[in-house]
N, C-alpha and C positions, 0 to 999 in steps of 0.2 A: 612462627609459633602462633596457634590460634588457643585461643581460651575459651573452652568449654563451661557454660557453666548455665544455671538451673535459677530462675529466681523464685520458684512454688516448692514452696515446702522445704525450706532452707534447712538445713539444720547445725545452730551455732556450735555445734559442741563436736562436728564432725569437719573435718580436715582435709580437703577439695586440693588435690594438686592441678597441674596444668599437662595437659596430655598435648602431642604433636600429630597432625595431617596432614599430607601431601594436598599440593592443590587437586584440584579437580580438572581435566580437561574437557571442552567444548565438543559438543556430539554431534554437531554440523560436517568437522572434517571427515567426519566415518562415514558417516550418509553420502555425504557427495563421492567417495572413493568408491563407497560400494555400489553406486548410479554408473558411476565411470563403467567398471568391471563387469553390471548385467548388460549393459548396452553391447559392449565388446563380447562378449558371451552370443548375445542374442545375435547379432551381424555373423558372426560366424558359423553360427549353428543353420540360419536360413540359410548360407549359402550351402553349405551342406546339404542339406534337406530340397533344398532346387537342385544342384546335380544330378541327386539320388531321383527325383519326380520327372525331369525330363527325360532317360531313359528308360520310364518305368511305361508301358501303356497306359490310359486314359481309363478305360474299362476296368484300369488290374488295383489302379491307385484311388476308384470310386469304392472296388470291390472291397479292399483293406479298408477302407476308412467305414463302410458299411459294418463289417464286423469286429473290426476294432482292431484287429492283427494288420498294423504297418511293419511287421519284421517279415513280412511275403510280398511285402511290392516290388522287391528287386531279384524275384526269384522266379515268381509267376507269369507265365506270358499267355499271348490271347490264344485261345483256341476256338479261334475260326472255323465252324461247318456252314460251306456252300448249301441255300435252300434249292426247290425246286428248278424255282425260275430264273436264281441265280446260274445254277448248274447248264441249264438248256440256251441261258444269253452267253453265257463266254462259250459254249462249244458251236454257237450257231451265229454268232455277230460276225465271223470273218466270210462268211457264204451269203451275206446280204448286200445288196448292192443299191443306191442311187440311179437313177436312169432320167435322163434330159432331153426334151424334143423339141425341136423349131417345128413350126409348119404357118402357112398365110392363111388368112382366112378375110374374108369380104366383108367389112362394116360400110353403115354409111359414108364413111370418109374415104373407102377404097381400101385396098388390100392392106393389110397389115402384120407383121411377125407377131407370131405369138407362140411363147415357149413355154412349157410343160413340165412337170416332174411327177414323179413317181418312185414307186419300188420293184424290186424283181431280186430273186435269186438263184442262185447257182446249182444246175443241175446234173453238170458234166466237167468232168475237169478240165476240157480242153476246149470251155467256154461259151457251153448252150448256158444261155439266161433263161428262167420265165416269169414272165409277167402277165397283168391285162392287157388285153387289145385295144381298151381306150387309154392305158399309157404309154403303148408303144406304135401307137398306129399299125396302118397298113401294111403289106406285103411289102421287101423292100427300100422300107424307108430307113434313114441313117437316124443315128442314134449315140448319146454321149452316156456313158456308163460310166460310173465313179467306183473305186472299189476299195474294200476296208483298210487297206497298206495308205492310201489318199493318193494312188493314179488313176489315171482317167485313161480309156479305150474306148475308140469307137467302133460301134456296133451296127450291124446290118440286122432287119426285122425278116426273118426265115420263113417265117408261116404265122399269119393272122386268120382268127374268127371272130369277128363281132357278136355274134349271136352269144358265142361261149361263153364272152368276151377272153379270151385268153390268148397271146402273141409271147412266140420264144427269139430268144434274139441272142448272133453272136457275134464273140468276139475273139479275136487273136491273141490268145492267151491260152499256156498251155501250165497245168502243174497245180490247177484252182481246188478249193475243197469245194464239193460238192454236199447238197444237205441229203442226209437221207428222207422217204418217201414213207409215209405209215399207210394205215389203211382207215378212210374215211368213210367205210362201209361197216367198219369194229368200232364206232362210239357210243359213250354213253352222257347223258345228260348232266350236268355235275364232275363231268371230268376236268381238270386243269384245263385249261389255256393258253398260250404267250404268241402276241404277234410282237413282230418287231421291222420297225420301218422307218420312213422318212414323214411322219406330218408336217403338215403345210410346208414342206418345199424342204431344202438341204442341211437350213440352217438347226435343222432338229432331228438329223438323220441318225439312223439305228436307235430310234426311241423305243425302247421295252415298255410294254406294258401288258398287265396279267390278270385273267381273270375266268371262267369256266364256261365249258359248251352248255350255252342257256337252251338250245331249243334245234331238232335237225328238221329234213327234208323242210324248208321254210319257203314259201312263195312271197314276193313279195312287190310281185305287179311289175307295171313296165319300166325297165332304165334303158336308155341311151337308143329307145325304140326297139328294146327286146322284152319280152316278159323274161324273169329271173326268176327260178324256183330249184327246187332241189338245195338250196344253202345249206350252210353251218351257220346258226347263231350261236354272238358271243358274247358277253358283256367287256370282255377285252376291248382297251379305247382303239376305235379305228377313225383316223379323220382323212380330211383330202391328204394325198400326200402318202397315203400309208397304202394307199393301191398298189397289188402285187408283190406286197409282202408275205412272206410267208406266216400261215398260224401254225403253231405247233405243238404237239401231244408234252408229255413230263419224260419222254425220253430221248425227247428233243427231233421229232420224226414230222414231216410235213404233213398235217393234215388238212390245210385249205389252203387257197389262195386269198388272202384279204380284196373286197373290190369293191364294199360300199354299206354305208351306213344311212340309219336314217335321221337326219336334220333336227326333223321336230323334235324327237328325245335321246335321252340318254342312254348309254350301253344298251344300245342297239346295233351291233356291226353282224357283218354277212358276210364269208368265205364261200368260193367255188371249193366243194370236195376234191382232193386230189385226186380221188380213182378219177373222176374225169380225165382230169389233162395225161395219167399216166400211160395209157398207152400211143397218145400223141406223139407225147416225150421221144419215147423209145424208138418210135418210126422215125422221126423225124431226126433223131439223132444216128439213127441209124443209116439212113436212106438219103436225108438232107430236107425232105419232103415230107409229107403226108395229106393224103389223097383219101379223103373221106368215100363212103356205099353211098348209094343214094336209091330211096325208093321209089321215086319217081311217081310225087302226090304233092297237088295242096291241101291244106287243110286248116282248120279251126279249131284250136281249144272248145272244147263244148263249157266248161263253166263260163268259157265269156259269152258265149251263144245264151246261155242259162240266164245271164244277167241280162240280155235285153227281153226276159219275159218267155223265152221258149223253155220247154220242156222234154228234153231229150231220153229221158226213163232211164238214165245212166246214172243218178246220182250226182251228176256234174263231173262223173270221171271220164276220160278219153277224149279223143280226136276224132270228129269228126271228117271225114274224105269228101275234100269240097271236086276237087278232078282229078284225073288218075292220067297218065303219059303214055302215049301208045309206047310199047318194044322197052317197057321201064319194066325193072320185078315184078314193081306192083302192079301192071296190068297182066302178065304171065303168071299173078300165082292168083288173079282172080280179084282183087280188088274192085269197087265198085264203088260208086256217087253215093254219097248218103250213110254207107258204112260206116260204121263208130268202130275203131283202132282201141280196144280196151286192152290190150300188151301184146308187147313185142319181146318172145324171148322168154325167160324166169321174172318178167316185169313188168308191173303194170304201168300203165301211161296215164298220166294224170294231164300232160300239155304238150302244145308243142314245142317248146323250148324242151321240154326233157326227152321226147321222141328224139328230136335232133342231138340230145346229148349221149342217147343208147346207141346209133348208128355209129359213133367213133370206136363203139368195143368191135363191129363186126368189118370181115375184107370180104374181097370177091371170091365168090365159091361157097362163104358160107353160107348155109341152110338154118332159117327160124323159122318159126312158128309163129301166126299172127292170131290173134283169137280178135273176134268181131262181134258187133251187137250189129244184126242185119234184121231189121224190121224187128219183133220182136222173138226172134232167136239170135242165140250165139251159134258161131260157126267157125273152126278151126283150121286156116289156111298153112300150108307151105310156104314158102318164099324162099330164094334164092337168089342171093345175091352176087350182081356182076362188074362187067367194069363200066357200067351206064353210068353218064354224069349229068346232072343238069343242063339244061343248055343255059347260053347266058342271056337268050332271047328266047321266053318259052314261047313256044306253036301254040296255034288254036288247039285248047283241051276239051275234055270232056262238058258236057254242062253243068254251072255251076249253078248250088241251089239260088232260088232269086233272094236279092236284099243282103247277100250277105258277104263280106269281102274277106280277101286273107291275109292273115296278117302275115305271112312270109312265108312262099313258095317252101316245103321240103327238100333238103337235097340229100 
């Protein structure tokens, strides 16, 4: 029994009984049971909620939390679209190949191995490669090929040109995808690009990288003691390593050959157009061989002539005819000393490197047209071409102008 009572404002004349209350219980035990029960609550609801997140995608369960509907994380799944260059690497990574070469070469200290890598890709199913000619050397020479399954065949070098620099090389393998071939004569500036190779050596092989045809018909002065013109620039990363890889259009179609960039800056790389090498290919696959026309001339670039001070009234376009080869086309359709070569064909000639790379479209029997700057007229010759081959020791030719040397015989 407790006793309630008042001592303010008493009042004697009124009659105060004693009323009963239950005790009171302590509010500590409540608390603590109901700490118990949210902890239990909470443990169990994360696990729940981790179940539910683990199978949910990453992208699906940023996306709910973005708009605040998490009752579609376990419903919604990714939906993946392949980009451009995504699209052109998974349909063209199994047609690219690794490629490895021993060869000796002479230092101070005497002969020593030295081995090489590159790229090359597949142009035949039943195992033409192509690459550059300074990755796969010479005529011949053996050769380790790596291929996208991770075996290795070795491969024989079928036909080399240095000049071109381009070498097809096979191997005993039958059943391969092959890339398809676009047209490196239909580009435009700002078009996509994706080469894909081996930079610096294996340990970084089928490296994708992507980026737009910056710039065509590109000169870009002498490599490996050839002048190189007619290129595809790219800004697509090309380093050592990524030679003879393929570049490719956004439909996944070969339009260069990757073979060299320039050191001192950046996204600057340079492909061999493929119409070049395609009708190589074709002969060569076809025949085992191919057996370039030959015109049967040396001669000089006239812009290098131009750079040491001469003036040849061409603009610095064509080739100048330093000698001409007795019983060659070019001395039966009238070629002459001094003659400026300004096109051969629907073409103008701007080098000798690109002269040499128009004679791969033509065989024996065909008939061009040579247009000339001869003193100061032009004059439009025939020609017809035969089975004349260079010799591999040329004869005393014609006289050459004085002072001035070539930088490589025509064939």
């Amino acid at each position: 029994m407790a006793l309630i009572h008042d001592n303010q404002d008493r009042d004697p004349e009124r009659t105060y009984t004693y009323t009963t209350q239950k005790k009171r219980r302590r509010p500590g035990r409540f608390i603590l049971l109901a700490l118990i029960f949210s902890l239990i609550g909470g443990v169990v609801g994360s696990a729940v909620t981790y179940k539910r997140m683990a199978s949910t995608p990453p992208q699906v369960v940023a996306e709910s939390a973005r708009t605040g509907d998490a009752s579609k994380t376990s419903k919604v799944q990714r939906n993946h679209k392949a980009g451009v260059v995504e699209s052109v690497a998974q349909a063209s990574m199994p047609s690219v190949v690794g490629i490895t070469t021993a060869s000796t070469r002479q230092t101070p200290l005497g002969p020593m191995a030295v081995q090489g890598s590159g790229s090359g890709f597949i142009v035949s199913e039943d195992g033409y490669i192509l690459s550059n000619a300074h990755v796969v050397g010479e005529a011949k020479n053996s050769v380790k090929v790596l291929l996208n399954d991770g075996s290795e065949a070795d491969g024989t070098v079928v036909w080399s040109d240095a000049a071109l620099d381009l070498g097809l090389v096979k191997i005993k393998k039958d059943g391969l995808v092959a890339l398809p071939m676009g047209d490196s004569d239909d580009l435009n500036i700002g078009e996509v690009a994706v080469a894909i190779g081996n930079p610096l050596g294996l340990d970084f092989q089928r490296s994708v990288t992507a980026g737009v045809i910056s710039g065509l018909n590109r000169n870009i002065g002498e490599v490996e003691g050839n002048y190189m013109d007619g290129l595809i620039q790219t800004d697509a990363s090309i380093n050592a390593g990524n030679s003879g890889g393929p570049l490719l259009n956004e439909e996944g179609q070969v339009i260069g050959i990757n073979s060299v960039k320039i050191a001192s800056a950046e996204g600057l790389g340079f492909s061999i157009p493929i119409n070049t090498a395609k009708p190589i290919v074709e002969q060569v696959i076809k025949t085992g061989d191919y057996k370039t026309v030959a015109l049967g001339i040396s001669g000089y670039t006239v812009s290098a002539i131009e750079r040491s001070g001469y003036d040849l009234g061409t603009g610095g376009k064509g080739v100048i005819v330093g000698g001409v080869e007795s019983e060659s086309p070019a001395a039966k359709a009238g070629l002459q000393v001094n003659d400026i070569i300004l096109k051969l064909g629907d073409k103008e000639i701007n080098s000798m490197s690109q002269m040499r790379r128009e004679l791969y479209k033509y065989h024996s029997g065909d008939t061009v047209e040579v247009v000339v700057a001869r003193g100061s007229k032009k004059q439009t010759l025939k020609l017809t071409f035969t089975d004349y081959q260079v010799p591999k020791v040329l004869p005393q030719i014609q006289e050459q102008p004085k002072e001035r040397k070539s930088l490589f015989p025509i064939g």
